[in-house]
C-alpha positions in Angstrom: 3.2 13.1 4.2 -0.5 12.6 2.7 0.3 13.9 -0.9 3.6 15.4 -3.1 5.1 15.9 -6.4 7.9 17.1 -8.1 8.0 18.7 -11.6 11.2 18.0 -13.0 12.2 20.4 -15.8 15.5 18.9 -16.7 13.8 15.4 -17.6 10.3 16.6 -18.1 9.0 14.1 -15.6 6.0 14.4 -13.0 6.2 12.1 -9.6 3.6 12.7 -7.6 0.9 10.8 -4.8 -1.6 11.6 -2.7 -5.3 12.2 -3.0 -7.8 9.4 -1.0 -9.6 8.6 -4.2 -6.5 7.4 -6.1 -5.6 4.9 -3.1 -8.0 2.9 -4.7 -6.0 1.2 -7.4 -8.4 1.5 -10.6 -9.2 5.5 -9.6 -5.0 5.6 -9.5 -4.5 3.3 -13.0 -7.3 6.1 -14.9 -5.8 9.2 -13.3 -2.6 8.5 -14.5 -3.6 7.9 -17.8 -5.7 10.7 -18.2 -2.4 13.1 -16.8 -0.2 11.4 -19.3 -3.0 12.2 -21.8 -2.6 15.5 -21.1 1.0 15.9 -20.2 2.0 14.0 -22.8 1.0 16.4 -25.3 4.4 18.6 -24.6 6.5 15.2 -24.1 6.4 15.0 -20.4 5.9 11.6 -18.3 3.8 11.2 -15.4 5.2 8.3 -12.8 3.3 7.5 -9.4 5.8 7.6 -6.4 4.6 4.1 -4.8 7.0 5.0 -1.5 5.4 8.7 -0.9 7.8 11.2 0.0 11.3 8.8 -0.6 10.4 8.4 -4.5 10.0 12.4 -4.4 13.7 12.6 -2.9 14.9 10.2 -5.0 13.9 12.0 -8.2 15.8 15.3 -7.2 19.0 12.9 -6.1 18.8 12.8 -2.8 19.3 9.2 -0.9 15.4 8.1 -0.4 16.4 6.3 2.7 17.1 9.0 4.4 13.4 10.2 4.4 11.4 7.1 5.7 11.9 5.1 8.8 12.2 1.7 10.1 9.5 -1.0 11.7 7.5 1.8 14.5 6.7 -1.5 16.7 8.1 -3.6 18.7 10.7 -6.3 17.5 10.0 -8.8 15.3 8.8 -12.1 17.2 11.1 -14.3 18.2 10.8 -18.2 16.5 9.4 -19.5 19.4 6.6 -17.1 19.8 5.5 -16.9 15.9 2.3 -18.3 16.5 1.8 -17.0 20.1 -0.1 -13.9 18.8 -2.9 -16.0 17.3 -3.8 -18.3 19.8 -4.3 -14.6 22.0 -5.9 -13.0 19.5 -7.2 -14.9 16.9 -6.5 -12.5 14.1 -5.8 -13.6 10.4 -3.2 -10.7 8.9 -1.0 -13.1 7.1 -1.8 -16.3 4.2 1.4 -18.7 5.2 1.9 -21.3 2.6 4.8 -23.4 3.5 6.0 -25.4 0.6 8.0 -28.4 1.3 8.9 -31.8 -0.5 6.2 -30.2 -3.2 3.3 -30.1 -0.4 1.8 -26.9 0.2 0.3 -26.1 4.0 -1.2 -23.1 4.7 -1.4 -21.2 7.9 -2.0 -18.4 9.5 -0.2 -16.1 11.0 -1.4 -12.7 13.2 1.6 -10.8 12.3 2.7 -8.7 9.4 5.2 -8.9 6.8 8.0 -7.4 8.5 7.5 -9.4 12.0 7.3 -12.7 9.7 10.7 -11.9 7.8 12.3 -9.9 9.4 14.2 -11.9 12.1 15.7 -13.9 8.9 16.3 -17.3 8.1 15.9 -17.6 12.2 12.1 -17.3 11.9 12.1 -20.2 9.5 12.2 -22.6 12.3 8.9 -21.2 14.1 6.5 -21.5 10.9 5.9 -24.6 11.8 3.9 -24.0 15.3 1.8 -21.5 12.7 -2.0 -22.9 13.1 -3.2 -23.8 9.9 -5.9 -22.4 7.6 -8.4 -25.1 8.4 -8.0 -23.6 12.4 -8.6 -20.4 11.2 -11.6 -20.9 8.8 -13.2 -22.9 12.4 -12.6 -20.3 14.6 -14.4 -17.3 12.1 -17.1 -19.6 11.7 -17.8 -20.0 15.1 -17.5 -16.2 15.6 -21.1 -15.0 15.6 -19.7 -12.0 16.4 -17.4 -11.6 13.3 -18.0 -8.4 11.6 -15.7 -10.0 8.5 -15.6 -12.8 6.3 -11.7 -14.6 7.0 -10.7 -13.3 3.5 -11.6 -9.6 4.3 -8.9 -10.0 7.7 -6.0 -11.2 5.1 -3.9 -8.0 4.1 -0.6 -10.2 3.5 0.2 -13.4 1.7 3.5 -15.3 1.8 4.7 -18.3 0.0 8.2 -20.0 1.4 9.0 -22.6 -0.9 12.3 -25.0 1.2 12.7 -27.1 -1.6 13.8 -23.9 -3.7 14.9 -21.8 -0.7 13.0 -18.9 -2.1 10.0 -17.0 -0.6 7.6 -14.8 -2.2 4.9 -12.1 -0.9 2.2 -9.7 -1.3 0.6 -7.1 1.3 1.7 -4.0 3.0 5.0 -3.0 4.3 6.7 0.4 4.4 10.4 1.2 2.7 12.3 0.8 5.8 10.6 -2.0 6.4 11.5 -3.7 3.3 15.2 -2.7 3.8 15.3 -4.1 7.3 13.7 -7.1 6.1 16.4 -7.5 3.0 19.5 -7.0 5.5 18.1 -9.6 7.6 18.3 -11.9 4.9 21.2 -11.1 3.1 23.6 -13.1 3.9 21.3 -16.3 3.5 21.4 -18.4 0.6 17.0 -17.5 0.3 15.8 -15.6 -2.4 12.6 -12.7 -1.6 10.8 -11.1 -3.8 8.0 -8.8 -3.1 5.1 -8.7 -6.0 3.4 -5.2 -6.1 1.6 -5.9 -9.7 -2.0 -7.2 -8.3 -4.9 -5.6 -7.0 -5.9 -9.0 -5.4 -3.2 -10.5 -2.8 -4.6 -13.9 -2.0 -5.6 -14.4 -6.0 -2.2 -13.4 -7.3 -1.2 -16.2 -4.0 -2.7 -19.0 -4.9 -2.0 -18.3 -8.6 1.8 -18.0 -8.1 1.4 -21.7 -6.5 -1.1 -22.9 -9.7 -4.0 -23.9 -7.3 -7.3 -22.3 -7.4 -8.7 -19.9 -5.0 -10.5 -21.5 -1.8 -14.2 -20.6 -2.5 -14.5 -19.2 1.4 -11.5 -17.1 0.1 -12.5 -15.7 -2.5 -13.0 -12.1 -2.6 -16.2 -10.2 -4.7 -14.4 -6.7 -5.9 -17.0 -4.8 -7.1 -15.5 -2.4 -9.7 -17.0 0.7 -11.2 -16.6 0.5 -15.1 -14.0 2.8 -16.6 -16.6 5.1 -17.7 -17.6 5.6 -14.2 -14.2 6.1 -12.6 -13.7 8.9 -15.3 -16.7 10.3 -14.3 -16.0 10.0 -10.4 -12.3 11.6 -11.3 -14.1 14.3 -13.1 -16.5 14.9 -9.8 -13.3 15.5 -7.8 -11.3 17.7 -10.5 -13.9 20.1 -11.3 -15.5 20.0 -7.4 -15.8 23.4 -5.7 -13.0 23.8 -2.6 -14.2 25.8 0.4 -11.3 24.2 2.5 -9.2 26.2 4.7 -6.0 24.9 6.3 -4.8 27.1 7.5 -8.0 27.4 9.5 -7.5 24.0 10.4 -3.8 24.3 11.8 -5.0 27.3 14.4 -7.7 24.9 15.6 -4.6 22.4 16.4 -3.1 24.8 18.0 -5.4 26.2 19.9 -6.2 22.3 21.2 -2.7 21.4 22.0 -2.3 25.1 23.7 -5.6 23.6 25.8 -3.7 20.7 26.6 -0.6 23.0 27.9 1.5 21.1 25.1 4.5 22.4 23.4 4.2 23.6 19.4 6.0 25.4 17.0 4.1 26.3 14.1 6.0 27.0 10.7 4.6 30.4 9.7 3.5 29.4 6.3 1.3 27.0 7.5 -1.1 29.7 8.4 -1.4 31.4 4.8 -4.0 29.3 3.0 -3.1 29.4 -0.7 -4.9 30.1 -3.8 -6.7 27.9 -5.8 -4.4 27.5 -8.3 -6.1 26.4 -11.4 -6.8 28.1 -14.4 -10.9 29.4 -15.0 -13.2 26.5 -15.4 -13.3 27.2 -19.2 -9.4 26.2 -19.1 -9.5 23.4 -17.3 -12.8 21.6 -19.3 -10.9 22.2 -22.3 -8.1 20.4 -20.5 -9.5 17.6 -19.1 -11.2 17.0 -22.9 -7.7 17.0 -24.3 -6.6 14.2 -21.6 -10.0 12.4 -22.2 -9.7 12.5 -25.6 -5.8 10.9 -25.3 -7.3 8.2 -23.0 -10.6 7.4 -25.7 -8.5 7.4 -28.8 -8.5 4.1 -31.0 
């Protein structure tokens, strides 16, 4: 699912995602605050559901693995073919900082999180044949061809630390994924931890191991000030809607019935709904309340 919430009456609690904008993190942090703001006035707390659709479940009871899946690939790697994917495709995904008799290596590895971990202590002996950072940095410099800077291929960062038989990491992995990877590894005397808390993955990294940022690693975020993300947020509130899905769904249809493919179409998918908000003199006296909330000294 693209976008949910649920209103909960009995603990006065919203949990709700969705919405492109607020996948950027500082659009997300502001629109929170500004629905507390406003939902705060009758008591109620507004919470982000960072899984989707299994933090919705979970706040009506219901067991939030049942509605999210596993790893969609293939299995992960085994040891001996860890670093088999980058010397075919030269692709950074993952920072790999192998800690060891208190030296740090880094490497690089073309596979995500859940390939990495979740084999389990097993993979732990195919780290080492990972090619290391310096390999990487020669082969995107030689790449006239690179649309991206190394940094901007990086999307995961891991730290395993053998001395303290613990390993920590940043990026992007789903809730099944996590669960697969934490039964992989429980029954290992390793300790995971996944860190969620930092807009930056290979800063929080290299912070985490008290070194400073690589300069060719080093990524330029340029953020809008607060007083334009509240401005931007505002834009998309108050914006006119002249979408139609239901309009949308009969085009599908009509495509796959082209295509002489099998659908069943849930009826109330083709009744596009109303608006929903209250008039526009409502909702700008609203939207001051919550700006107001945010503002206040």
């Amino acid at each position: 699912g693209e976008g949910g919430a649920v209103l909960d009456r009995d603990t006065q609690t919203i949990v709700l995602f969705g919405g492109e904008l607020l996948n950027d993190p500082p659009y997300r942090t502001i629109f929170l605050e500004l629905m507390q703001g406003l939902w705060g006035r009758w008591g109620w707390t507004v919470e982000w559901a960072d899984w989707g659709i299994p933090d919705l479940a979970e706040q009506v009871g219901e067991d939030p693995m049942t509605f999210t899946s596993g790893p969609t690939g293939d299995e992960p790697p085994p040891p001996e073919a860890l670093g088999a994917r980058y010397d075919k495709r030269e692709i950074a995904n993952s920072l790999v900082t192998i800690v060891e008799d208190r030296v740090h290596r880094d490497c690089i590895s073309a596979h995500d999180i859940e390939d990495v971990l979740g084999s389990g202590p097993d993979i732990l002996e195919g780290l080492d044949q990972l090619p290391s950072l310096d390999q990487a940095r020669d082969d995107y410099t030689d790449d006239e061809d690179s649309e991206h800077d190394l940094q901007r291929h990086i999307r995961n960062c891991l730290i395993v630390d053998r001395d303290q038989k613990r390993i920590d990491f940043w990026g992007h992995a789903r809730l099944g994924e996590l669960a697969m990877i934490e039964e992989a590894w429980s029954e290992s005397d390793w300790t995971l931890e996944r860190h969620t808390d930092h807009l930056d993955y290979i800063e929080a990294h290299f912070e985490h191991l008290d070194r400073d940022v690589p300069d060719d690693l080093i990524v330029e975020w340029n953020l809008p000030s607060r007083d334009e993300i509240i401005e931007r947020v505002a834009e998309r509130l108050f914006e006119e809607r002249d979408v139609d899905p239901a309009s949308n769904v009969r085009q599908m249809v009509a495509q796959m019935d082209a295509n002489e493919e099998e659908v069943q179409v849930d009826p109330h998918a083709l009744s596009s709904p109303a608006d929903g908000r209250p008039d526009e003199e409502t909702c700008q006296k609203r939207f001051g309340w919550a700006l107001a909330a945010v503002t206040r000294e």
